[in-house]
N, C-alpha and C positions, 0 to 999 in steps of 0.2 A: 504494500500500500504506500504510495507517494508520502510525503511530506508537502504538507500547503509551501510552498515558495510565495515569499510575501515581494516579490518583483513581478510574479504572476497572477494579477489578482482575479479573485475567483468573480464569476460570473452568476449574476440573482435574473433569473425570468420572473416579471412578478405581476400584480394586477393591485391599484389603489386598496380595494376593501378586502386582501386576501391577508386573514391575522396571521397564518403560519407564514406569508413574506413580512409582512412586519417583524412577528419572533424573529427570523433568519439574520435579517439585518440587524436588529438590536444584537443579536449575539455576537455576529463579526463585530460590531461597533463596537463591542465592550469587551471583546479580546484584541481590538487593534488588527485585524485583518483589513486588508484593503478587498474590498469589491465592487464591483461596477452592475449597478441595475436598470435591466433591459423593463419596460412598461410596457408589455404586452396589450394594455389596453389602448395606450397614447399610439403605439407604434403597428400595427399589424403584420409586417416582415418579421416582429419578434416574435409572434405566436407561431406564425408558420415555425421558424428556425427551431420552435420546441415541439412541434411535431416530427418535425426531420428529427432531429432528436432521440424524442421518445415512444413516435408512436401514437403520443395521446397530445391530449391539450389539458395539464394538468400545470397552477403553480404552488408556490416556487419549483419552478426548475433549473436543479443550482452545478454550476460546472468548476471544476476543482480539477483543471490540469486535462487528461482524458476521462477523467472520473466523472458520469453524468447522474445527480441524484433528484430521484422524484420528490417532490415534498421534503420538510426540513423534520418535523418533531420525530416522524421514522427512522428518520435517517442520523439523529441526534449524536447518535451513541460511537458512529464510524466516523462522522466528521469530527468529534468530537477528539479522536484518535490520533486523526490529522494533524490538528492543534498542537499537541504533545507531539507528535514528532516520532 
């Protein structure tokens, strides 16, 4: 499993009223990750990009290197791994 590279910063698909993109980013924000977030709702090339992706139209969909993860609070416990290193 990768190590976040904080040169590389991770990628948030997200939608204004979607709390688990809220959670997501509060969490990098408060360990100092950098991330850049795409608004799938502002933007429509971004929804597509998370279909190519994943198949579905689901957010957050958060990209960490080659690592593509559906949803954050599922996914909590591996990115969370990351973190640590």
């Amino acid at each position: 499993m990768p190590k976040i590279d904080p040169k590389e910063p991770i990628i948030i698909y997200s939608i204004p009223t979607c709390s688990d993109c809220h959670f997501a980013k509060r969490y990098f924000n408060e360990h100092q990750v950098p991330f850049v977030d795409y608004d799938c709702q502002e933007n429509i090339e971004y929804a597509k990009e998370v279909l190519e992706l994943t198949g579905k139209q689901v957010v957050p969909t958060i990209v960490i290197q080659d690592q593509v993860y559906v949803g954050f609070a599922e996914n909590l416990n591996e990115i969370s791994k990351l973190l640590e290193g």
